[in-house]
C-alpha positions as CSV (number, residue, x, y, z in Angstrom):
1,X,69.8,76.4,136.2
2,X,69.3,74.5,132.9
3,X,72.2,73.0,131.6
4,X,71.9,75.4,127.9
5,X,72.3,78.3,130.5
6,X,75.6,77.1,132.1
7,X,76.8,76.6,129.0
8,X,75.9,79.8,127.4
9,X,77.2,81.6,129.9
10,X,80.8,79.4,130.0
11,X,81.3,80.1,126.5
12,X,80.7,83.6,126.5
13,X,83.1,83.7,129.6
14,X,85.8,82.2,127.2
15,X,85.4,84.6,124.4
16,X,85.4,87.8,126.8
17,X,88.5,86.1,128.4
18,X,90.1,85.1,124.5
19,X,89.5,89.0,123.7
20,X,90.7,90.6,126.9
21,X,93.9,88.2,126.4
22,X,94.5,89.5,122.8
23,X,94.1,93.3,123.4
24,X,96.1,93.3,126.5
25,X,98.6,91.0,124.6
26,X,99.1,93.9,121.6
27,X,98.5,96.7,124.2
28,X,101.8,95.3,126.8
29,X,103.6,93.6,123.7
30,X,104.8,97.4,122.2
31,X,105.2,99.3,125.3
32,X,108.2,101.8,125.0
33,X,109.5,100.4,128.2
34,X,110.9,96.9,126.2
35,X,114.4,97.0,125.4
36,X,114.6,97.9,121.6
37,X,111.2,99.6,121.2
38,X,112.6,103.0,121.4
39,X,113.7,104.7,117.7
40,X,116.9,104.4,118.5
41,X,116.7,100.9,119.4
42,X,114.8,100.4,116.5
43,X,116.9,102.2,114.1
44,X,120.1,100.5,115.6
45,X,118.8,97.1,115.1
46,X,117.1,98.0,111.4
47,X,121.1,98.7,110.7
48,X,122.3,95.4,111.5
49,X,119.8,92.7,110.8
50,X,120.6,91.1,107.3
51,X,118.1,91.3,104.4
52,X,117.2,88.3,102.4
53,X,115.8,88.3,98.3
54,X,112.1,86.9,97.9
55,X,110.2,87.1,95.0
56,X,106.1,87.2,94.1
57,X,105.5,86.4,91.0
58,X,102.3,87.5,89.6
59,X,100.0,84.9,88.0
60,X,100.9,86.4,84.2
61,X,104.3,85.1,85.4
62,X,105.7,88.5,86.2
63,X,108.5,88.4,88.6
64,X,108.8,91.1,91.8
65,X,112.4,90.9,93.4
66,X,112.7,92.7,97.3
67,X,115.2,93.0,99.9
68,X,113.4,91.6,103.4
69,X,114.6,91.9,106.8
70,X,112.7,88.1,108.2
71,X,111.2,88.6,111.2
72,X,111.1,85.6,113.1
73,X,111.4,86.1,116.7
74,X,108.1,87.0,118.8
75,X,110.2,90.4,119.4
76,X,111.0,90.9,115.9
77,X,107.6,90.2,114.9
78,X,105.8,92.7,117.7
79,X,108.0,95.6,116.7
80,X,107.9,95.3,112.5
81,X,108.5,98.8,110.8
82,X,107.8,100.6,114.4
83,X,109.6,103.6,114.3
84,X,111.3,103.3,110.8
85,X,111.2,106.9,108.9
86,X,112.3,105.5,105.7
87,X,111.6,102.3,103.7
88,X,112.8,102.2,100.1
89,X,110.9,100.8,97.2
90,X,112.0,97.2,96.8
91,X,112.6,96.6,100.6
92,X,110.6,95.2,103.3
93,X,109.7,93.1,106.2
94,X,108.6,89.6,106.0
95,X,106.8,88.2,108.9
96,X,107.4,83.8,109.5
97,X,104.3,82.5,111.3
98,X,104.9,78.5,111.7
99,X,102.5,77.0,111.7
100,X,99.9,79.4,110.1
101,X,97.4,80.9,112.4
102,X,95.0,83.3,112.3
103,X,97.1,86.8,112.3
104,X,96.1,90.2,113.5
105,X,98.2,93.4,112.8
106,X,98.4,97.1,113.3
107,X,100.4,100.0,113.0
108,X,101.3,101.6,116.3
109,X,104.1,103.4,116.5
110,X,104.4,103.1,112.6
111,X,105.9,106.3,110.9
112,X,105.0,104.9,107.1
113,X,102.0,103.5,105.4
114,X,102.4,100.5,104.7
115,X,101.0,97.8,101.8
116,X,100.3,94.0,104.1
117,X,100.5,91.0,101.8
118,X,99.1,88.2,104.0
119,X,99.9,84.5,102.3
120,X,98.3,81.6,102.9
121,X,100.3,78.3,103.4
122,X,100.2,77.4,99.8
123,X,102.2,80.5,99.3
124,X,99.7,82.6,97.7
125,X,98.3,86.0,98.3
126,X,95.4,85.3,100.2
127,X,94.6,89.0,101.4
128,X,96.0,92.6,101.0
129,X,95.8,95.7,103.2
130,X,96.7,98.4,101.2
131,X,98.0,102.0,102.2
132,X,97.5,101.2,106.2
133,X,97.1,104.0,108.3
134,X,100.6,105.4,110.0
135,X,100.0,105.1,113.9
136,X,96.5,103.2,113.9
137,X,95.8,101.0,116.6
138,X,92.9,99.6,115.0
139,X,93.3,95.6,114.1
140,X,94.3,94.6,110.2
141,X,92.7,91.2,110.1
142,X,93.3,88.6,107.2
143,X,90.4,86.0,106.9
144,X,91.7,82.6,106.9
145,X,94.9,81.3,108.2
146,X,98.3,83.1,107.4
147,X,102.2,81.7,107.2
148,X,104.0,84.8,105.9
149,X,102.7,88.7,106.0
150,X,105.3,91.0,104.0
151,X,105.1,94.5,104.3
152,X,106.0,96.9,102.2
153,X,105.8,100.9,100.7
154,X,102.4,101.8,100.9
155,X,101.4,101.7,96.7
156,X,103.7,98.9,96.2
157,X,101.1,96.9,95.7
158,X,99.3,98.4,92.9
159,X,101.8,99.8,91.3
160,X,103.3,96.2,90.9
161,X,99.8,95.6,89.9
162,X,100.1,92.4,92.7
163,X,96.9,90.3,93.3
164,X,95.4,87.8,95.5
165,X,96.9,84.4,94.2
166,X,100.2,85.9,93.2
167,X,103.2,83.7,94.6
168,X,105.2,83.9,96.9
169,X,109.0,82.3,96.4
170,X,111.5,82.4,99.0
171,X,115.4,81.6,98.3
């Protein structure tokens, strides 16, 4: 066997196994069976985790103030809005990823569409996926590397009339 052979056929080995590691990952990762990933659990723990202000501020120097439960934990971050039936206006989810990485999303077991505001580690709007589809499993990719994804009302983002570059300013 020629050595470009072997080497062709190693890499696309690594690639099949990367992929088969990711969708399992997302497919196990929200199965009802883990504790808190009922809508109970869901709603119960929605109740008591703490919200924190952020701010974007657009680049005409407009300023956006939301409510944000922080997601932090692997758990946190693998159950999001799953299961919430209600988000208001000036609320959301903000998703920590440290260090940033390349970040995949998606919306199983999601009752609301959602607006995904991916920032890039300067802070910055690097990517937005607007009104996502309640209860898709297909992937919501952000090119580039991501530090923070909030998520908020589906809309939010165009009615704030928020845009790629607007910052992101945490207190």
């Amino acid at each position: 066997m020629s050595s470009f052979f072997v080497r062709f056929v190693l890499l696309f080995v690594a690639v099949f196994a990367a992929l088969f590691m990711l969708v399992w990952f997302y497919l196990s990762a929200t199965t009802p069976a883990q504790a808190g990933d009922t809508q109970q659990g869901a709603q119960r723990e929605s109740a008591m985790m703490a919200t924190t202000p952020i701010t974007i501020v657009s680049q005409s120097g407009q300023s956006h103030t939301f409510q944000v439960e922080w997601a932090k934990t692997m758990a946190e971050q693998r159950r999001g809005l799953m299961f919430r039936k209600n988000l208001a206006a000036d609320h959301g989810m903000l998703f920590d990823y440290n260090p940033p990485r390349a970040i995949t999303m998606w919306m199983k077991n999601t009752f609301l569409s959602l607006d995904m505001l991916f920032f890039d580690s300067a802070f910055r709007i690097a990517h937005i996926a607007a009104h996502t589809e309640p209860f898709s499993q297909k992937f919501i990719v952000a090119p580039g590397l991501t530090r923070y994804v909030l998520e908020v009302p589906a809309g939010t983002a165009e009615r704030l009339g928020l845009s790629l570059g607007d910052r992101l300013e945490l207190r």
